[in-house]
C-alpha positions as CSV (number, residue, x, y, z in Angstrom):
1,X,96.6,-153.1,154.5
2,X,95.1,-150.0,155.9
3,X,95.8,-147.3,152.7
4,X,94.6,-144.4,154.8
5,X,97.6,-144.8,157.0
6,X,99.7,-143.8,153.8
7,X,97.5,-140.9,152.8
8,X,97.8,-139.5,156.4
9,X,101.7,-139.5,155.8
10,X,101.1,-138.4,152.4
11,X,99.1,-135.3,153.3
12,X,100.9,-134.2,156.4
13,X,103.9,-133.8,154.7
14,X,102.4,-132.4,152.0
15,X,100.8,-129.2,153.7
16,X,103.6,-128.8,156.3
17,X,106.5,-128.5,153.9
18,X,104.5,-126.1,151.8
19,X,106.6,-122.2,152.3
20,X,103.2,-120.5,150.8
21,X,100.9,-122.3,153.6
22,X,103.5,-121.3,156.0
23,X,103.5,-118.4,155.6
24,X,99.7,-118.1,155.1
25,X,99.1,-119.1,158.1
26,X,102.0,-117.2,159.7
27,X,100.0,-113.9,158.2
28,X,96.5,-115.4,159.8
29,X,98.1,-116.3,163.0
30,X,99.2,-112.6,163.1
31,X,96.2,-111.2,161.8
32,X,94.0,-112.8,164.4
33,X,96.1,-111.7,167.7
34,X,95.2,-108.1,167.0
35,X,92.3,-108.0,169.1
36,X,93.6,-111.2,171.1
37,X,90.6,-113.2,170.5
38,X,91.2,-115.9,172.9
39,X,95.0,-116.2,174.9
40,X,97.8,-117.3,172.5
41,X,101.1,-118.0,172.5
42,X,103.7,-114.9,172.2
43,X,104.9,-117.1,169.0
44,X,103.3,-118.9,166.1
45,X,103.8,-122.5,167.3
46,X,105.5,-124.9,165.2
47,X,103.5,-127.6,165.0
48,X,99.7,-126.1,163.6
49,X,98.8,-129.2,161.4
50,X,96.8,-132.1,163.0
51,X,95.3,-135.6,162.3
52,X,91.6,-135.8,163.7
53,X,92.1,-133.1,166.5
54,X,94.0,-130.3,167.2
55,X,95.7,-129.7,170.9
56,X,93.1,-127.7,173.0
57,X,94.3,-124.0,173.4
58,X,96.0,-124.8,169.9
59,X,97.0,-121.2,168.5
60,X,94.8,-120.5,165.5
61,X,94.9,-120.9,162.7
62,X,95.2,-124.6,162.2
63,X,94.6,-127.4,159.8
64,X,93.2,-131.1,161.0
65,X,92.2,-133.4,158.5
66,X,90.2,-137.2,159.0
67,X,89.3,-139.8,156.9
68,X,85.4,-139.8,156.9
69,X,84.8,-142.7,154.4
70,X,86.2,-145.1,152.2
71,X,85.7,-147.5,149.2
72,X,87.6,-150.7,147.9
73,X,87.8,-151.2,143.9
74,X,87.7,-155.0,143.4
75,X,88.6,-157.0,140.7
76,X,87.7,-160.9,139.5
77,X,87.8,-163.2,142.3
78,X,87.5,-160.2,145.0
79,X,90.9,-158.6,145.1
80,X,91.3,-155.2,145.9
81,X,92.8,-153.0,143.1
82,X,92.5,-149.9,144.3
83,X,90.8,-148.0,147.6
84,X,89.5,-144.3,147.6
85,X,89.2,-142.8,150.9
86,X,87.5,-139.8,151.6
87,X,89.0,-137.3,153.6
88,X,87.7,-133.7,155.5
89,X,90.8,-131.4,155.2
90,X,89.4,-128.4,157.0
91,X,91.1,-124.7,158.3
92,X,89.7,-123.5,161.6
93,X,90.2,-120.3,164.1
94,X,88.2,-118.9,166.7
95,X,86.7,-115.5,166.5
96,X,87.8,-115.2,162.5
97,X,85.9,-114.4,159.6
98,X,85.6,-116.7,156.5
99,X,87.8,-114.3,154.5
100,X,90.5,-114.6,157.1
101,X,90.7,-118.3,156.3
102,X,89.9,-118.6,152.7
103,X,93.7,-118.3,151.1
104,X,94.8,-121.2,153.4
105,X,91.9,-123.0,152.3
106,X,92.5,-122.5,149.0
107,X,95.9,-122.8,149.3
108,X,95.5,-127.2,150.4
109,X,93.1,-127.4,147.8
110,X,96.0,-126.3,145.4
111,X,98.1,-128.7,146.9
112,X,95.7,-131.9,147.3
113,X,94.3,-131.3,144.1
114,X,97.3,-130.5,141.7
115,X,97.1,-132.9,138.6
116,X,99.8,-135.3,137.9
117,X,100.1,-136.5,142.0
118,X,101.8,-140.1,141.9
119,X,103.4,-140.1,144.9
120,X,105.2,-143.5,146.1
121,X,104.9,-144.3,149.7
122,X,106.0,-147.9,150.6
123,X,103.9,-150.0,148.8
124,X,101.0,-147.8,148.1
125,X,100.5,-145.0,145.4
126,X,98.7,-142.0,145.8
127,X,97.5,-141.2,142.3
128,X,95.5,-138.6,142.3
129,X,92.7,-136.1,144.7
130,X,89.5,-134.6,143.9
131,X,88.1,-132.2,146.0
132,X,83.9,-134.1,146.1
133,X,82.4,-131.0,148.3
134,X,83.3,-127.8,149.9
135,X,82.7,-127.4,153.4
136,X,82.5,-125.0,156.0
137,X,80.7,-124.4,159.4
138,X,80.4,-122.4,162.8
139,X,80.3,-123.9,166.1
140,X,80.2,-122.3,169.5
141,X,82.4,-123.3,172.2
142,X,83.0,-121.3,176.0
143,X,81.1,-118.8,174.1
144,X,83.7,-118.0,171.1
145,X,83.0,-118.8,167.6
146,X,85.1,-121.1,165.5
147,X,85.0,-121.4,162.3
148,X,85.9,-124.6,160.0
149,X,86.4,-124.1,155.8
150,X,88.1,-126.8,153.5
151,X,87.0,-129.6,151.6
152,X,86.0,-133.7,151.3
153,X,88.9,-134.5,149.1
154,X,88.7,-138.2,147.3
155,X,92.1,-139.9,147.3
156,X,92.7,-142.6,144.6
157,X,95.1,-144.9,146.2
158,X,96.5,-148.3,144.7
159,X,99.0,-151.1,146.1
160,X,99.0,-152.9,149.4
């Protein structure tokens, strides 16, 4: 069984039924129209959390997350006990300053990294995250900057 499946599931739902990173980003989306950096919506989309990529023209801000790496625990005779993937969980917007994107960053770390996570999802078990490595960047794209902050969070998953 593929464990990072589960942990997509797990995570999406995690950071989209969150009211603060709602309304984070709600107060970032608004922040950023005024000067209109690149064309956006007249309304903060719905839908601002992504697997891999985000929709291009994607109102900012918005969270994507991947899994970048992963690792099997085995036990005698070669069966798997437990895997840890490694995941990039990342906020990004064009034209905005760190500072504009650093309460929604730490605002998923809270959530990925709150202690006693034992969350049941068929036959996997997300026990716990650590957050291995901060991470931000700029890139340049049709000339507008975007910028990227988050984290490479550690998932300890068993079952499957």
């Amino acid at each position: 069984m593929i464990e990072g499946f589960s942990v997509d599931t797990w995570l999406y739902n995690t950071l989209s039924q969150d009211a603060m990173l709602t309304q984070l980003s709600a107060a970032a989306w608004a922040e950023l129209q005024t000067p209109a950096v690149i064309p956006a919506p007249a309304a903060r989309p719905d839908h601002w959390i992504w697997k891999d990529l985000s929709v291009q023209g994607q109102a900012a801000p918005w969270i994507t997350y991947s899994q970048h790496s992963s690792r099997d625990i085995m036990g005698a005779f070669g069966q798997r006990l437990a895997t840890e993937p490694l995941f990039l969980v990342r906020v990004t917007a064009p034209g905005a300053g760190y500072s504009q994107l650093e309460a929604m960053a730490n605002r998923v770390d809270d959530l990925l990294t709150q202690p006693g996570i034992n969350a049941v999802l068929g036959q996997i078990v997300v026990q716990g995250v650590v957050r291995e490595q901060t991470w931000q960047v700029t890139e340049v794209m049709d000339n507008v900057q975007f910028k990227h902050v988050g984290g490479l969070y550690r998932f300890f998953v068993s079952g499957g």
